[in-house]
Structure formats: structure tokens, C-alpha cells
N, C-alpha and C positions, 0 to 999 in steps of 0.2 A: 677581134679577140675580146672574149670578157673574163670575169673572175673566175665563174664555172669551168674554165680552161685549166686552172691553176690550182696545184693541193700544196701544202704546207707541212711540212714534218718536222718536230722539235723533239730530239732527243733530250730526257730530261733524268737528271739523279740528284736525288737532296736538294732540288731546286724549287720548292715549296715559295719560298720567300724571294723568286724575280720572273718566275714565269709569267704570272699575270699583268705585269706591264706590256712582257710579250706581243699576249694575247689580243691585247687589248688595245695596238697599234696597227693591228691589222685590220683587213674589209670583215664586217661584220658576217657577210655571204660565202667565205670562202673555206673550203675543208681544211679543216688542222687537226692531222695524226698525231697526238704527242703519246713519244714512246718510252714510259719509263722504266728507267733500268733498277727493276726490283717487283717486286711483290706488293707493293703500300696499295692496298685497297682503297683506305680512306682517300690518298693523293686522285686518285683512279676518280672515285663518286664525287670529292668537292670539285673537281676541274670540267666532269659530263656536266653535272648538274648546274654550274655558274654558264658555263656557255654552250649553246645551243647546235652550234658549228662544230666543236672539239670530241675528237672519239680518243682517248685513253686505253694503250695498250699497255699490259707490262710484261716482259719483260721472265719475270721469276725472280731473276737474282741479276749481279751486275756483268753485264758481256759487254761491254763499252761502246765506246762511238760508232766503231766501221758497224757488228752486228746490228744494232738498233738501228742505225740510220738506213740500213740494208732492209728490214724489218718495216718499217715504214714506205721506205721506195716499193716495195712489191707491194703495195695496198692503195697506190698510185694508181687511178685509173684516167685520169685527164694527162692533156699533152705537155705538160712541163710540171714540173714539182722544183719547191724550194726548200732547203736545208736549211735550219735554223738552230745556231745556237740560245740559248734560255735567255741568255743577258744581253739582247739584241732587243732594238725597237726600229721601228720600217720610220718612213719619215711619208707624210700623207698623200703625197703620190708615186711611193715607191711601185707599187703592185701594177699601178693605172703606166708608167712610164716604161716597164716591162714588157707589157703587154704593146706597146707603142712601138718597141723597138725590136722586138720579135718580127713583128711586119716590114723590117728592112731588113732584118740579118736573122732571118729563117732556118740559116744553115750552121747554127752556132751548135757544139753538144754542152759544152759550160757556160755558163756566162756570170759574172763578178760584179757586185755593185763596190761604189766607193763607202769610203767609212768616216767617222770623227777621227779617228785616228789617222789617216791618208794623209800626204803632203804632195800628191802628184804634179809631177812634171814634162809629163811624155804625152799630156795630150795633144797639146798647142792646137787648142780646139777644135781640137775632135771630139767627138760625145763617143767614142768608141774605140779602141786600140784591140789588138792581139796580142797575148801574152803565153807563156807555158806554163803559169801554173796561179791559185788564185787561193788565200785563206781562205780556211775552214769553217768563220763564223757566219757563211751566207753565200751557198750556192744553188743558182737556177740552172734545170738541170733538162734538158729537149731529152724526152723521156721516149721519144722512138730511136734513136742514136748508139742506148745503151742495151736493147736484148737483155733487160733485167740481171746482168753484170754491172756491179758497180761496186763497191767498197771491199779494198780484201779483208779479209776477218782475223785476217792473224795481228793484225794492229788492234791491241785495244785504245790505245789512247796515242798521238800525235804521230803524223808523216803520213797518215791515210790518205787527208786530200791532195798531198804534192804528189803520192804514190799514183793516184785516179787520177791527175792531169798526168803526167809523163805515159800512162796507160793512155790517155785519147789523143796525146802528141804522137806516140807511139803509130798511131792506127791514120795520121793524117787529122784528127778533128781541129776542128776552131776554139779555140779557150779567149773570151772576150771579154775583159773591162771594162762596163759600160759607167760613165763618169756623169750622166744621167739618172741613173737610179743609186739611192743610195741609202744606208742602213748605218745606223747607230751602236757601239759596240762598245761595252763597258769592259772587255775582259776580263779574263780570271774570274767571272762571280758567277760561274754557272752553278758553284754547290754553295751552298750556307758554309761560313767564312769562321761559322764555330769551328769548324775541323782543320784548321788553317795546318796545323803541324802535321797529320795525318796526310794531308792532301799533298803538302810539300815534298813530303815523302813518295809518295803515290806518282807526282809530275816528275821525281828524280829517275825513279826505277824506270820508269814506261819512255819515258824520254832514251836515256841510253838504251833501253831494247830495243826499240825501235830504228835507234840511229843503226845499229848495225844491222838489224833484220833488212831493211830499205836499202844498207848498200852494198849486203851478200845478196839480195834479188836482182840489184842490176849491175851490178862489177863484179861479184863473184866471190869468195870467202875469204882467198889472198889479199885483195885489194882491200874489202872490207876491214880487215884486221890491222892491217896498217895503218887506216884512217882511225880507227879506234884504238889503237895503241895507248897515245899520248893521254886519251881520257883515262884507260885502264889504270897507267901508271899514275897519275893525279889521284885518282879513288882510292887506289891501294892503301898510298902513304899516309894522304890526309885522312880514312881511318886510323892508319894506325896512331896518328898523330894526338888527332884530338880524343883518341881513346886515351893515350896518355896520359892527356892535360886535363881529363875528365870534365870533355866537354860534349855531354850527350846528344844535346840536339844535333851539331854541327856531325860528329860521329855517326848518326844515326843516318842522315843525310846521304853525306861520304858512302856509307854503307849500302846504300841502296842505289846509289848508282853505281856500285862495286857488281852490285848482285843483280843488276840489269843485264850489265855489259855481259857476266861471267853468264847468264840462262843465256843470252841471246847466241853469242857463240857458240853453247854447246848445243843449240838450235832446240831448247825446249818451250813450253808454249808460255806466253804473255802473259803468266799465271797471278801477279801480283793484285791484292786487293786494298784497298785504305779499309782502316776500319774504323767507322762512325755512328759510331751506336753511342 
């Protein structure tokens, strides 16, 4: 197995200011699709032009994670592709140890590297475990397994990749942890942190949309509703609350995951946008 085996896709938005460490911890030789979610031309020409390997798609406007990283995987044309969050760095023989271990467990459809943030305990040295589901900030993905189905699109932002592991546990596949390769993950800093309130808000709404979409898809709308209840009622009040005490942000907050939950129920689409201009 070599590099030319392997493509690389980074979904990117407002991430101007950490892509290029990215970038730039990876094999010099290897394909990097970064897909950004928008229209910035200039994003487009500085990222072709500094690197030689990176092709720059955008996007138009913001369709979020599942779309773009969908977008990307179908422009995969090698045997495995990796998913990358923006505020992730490889560590230098992350790609080379991948490749390593693809030649003993060939039959994997996911597979998980460890992270700075991990504290793992279930290896008891094994360089490899089975798991059912693996974050989102770095997945290798055996690209004949999935028949170009892969992220549902009704997710714009969080529960996609739990959703695409319980899809390939679903169908029988292998989801594996390999405690051998492993990736750097700063969290949170995939957008410029100028937008930090905007964003806050953004992670409220899409967070409870999602928590219910993901569990009317697989328990059913009854079920669903029950497990989301307790949020509802938490959102409801603590709007009305801190509308009271005229306390905006916290309000504003409250409110959007009022108005997550309330679209998600009435099953209309993941329509919320930050806005950062």
C-alpha cells in the first residue's frame, strides 16, 4: 500500500485561520479535496495555489458537514479516503501506519485513529479493538464497502457520524479503533472563534435537531418524543426566564434550542444558519 492509495477530504467553513497546519501535517504526495462550505473564491485560489496536492471545491452556500463531506467522498477515486476535521493535525506516521494496518484488517468499513484527547482503556495491548461507533473529527473510510452511500444529508451539523456507524453495524460491518495511528484534535476551532456567540447558537439549534431527528429514525416518533421531552421543557422555561431577567445571550441560547427541538418535531428541514459576516 502506498499514499496514492489514499485521498483526504476536509470539510471547511470560516476556517481560513487552521486549515493550514492541517494541511501541512500531512504526506506532501497525497490528494486533499477541501470542500468549502460557501462561495469565497479567494479561500478557493490561496489554498490551490500554496499547495500543489489540494483541489478546492465550494460548495455555493453553507449545506453543512453530512452534504460536503458527501461531496467530497464521491470525488474519491483511490481505495480508502479520510475525513478530516480543519483543527486536526496527523502525527508523522499517522498515513504510513494506516496503510500498515489495512494489510492485516482489510475487511474493516471504518476505522478510528486515537486522539490527545483519548484516555483509553480497553486496549490491553492490542493495537486494534472493535467498536460501534467512532468521532467525527477523523475517519478512514474502505471506499468499496460503501456503494457511494455514505452521510445522511438531513444532518447538517452533529449525530451524522454515530448515525453512519449504527448504518454499517446495521449491515454487519467492522468499525475499528486502531490505537496505532493517531490524530491530533484541538476541538471546537474548526470556524474563526471571532463568531464565538453566533456559533454558540448555531451548535444549540443543530444539536437538538438533530438529537431528535436521529432518534425518530431509529425508535420512531413516540419514543423520540419522550426522550426529548425533558430538553423541551428545560428550553421552554429557561427562555422564558432569562427573557425576564433580561438576560440576552443566555435567552437567545435557550431559544434556539427551543426552536431546534420545536422544527425537529414538526419534521422540517435543518434549516438554521449562524450568521458571520
Amino acid at each position: 500500500m502506498e499514499t496514492k492509495d489514499i485521498s483526504v477530504i476536509i470539510t471547511t467553513f470560516k476556517s481560513d485561520n487552521i486549515i493550514q497546519a492541517c494541511i501541512d501535517s500531512l504526506p506532501k504526495n497525497i490528494r486533499i479535496l477541501v470542500i468549502e462550505n460557501s462561495n469565497n473564491k479567494d479561500f478557493k485560489d490561496k489554498i490551490e495555489s500554496r499547495y500543489s496536492n489540494v483541489e478546492c471545491y465550494l460548495t455555493g452556500d453553507n449545506k453543512g458537514y453530512s452534504v460536503a463531506n458527501n461531496i467530497g467522498l464521491s470525488k474519491v477515486k483511490t481505495k480508502y479516503a479520510l475525513v478530516l476535521n480543519p483543527d486536526t493535525t496527523l502525527e508523522k506516521d499517522t498515513i504510513k501506519n494506516f496503510l500498515i494496518s489495512v494489510n492485516k484488517y482489510s475487511d474493516f468499513w471504518l476505522m478510528g485513529p486515537i486522539n490527545n484527547q483519548n484516555n483509553e482503556t480497553r486496549f490491553k495491548k492490542r493495537e486494534i479493538i472493535e467498536v460501534d461507533n467512532l468521532k467525527g473529527f477523523a475517519i478512514f473510510f474502505n471506499m468499496k464497502k460503501f456503494n457511494n452511500n455514505f452521510f445522511d444529508e438531513n444532518y447538517f451539523l452533529y449525530f451524522e457520524e454515530i448515525d453512519l456507524c449504527k448504518k454499517v453495524i446495521q449491515k454487519k460491518g467492522k468499525i475499528l479503533l486502531n490505537d496505532n495511528i493517531r490524530v491530533n484534535h484541538m476541538g471546537g476551532l474548526s470556524v474563526n472563534q471571532n463568531f464565538k456567540k453566533e456559533l454558540e447558537k448555531n451548535r444549540n439549534w443543530h444539536w437538538m435537531w438533530s438529537t431528535f431527528y436521529f432518534h425518530k429514525k431509529h425508535k420512531g416518533f413516540v419514543l423520540a418524543l419522550i426522550i426529548i421531552l425533558p430538553k423541551l421543557t428545560s428550553s421552554f422555561f429557561k427562555t422564558i426566564f432569562y427573557q425576564l431577567i433580561f438576560s440576552k445571550n443566555k435567552k437567545d441560547i435557550y431559544f434556539c434550542r427551543l426552536s431546534g427541538i420545536i422544527n425537529s418535531i414538526l419534521g422540517k428541514k435543518s434549516w438554521y444558519r449562524p450568521t458571520l459576516d
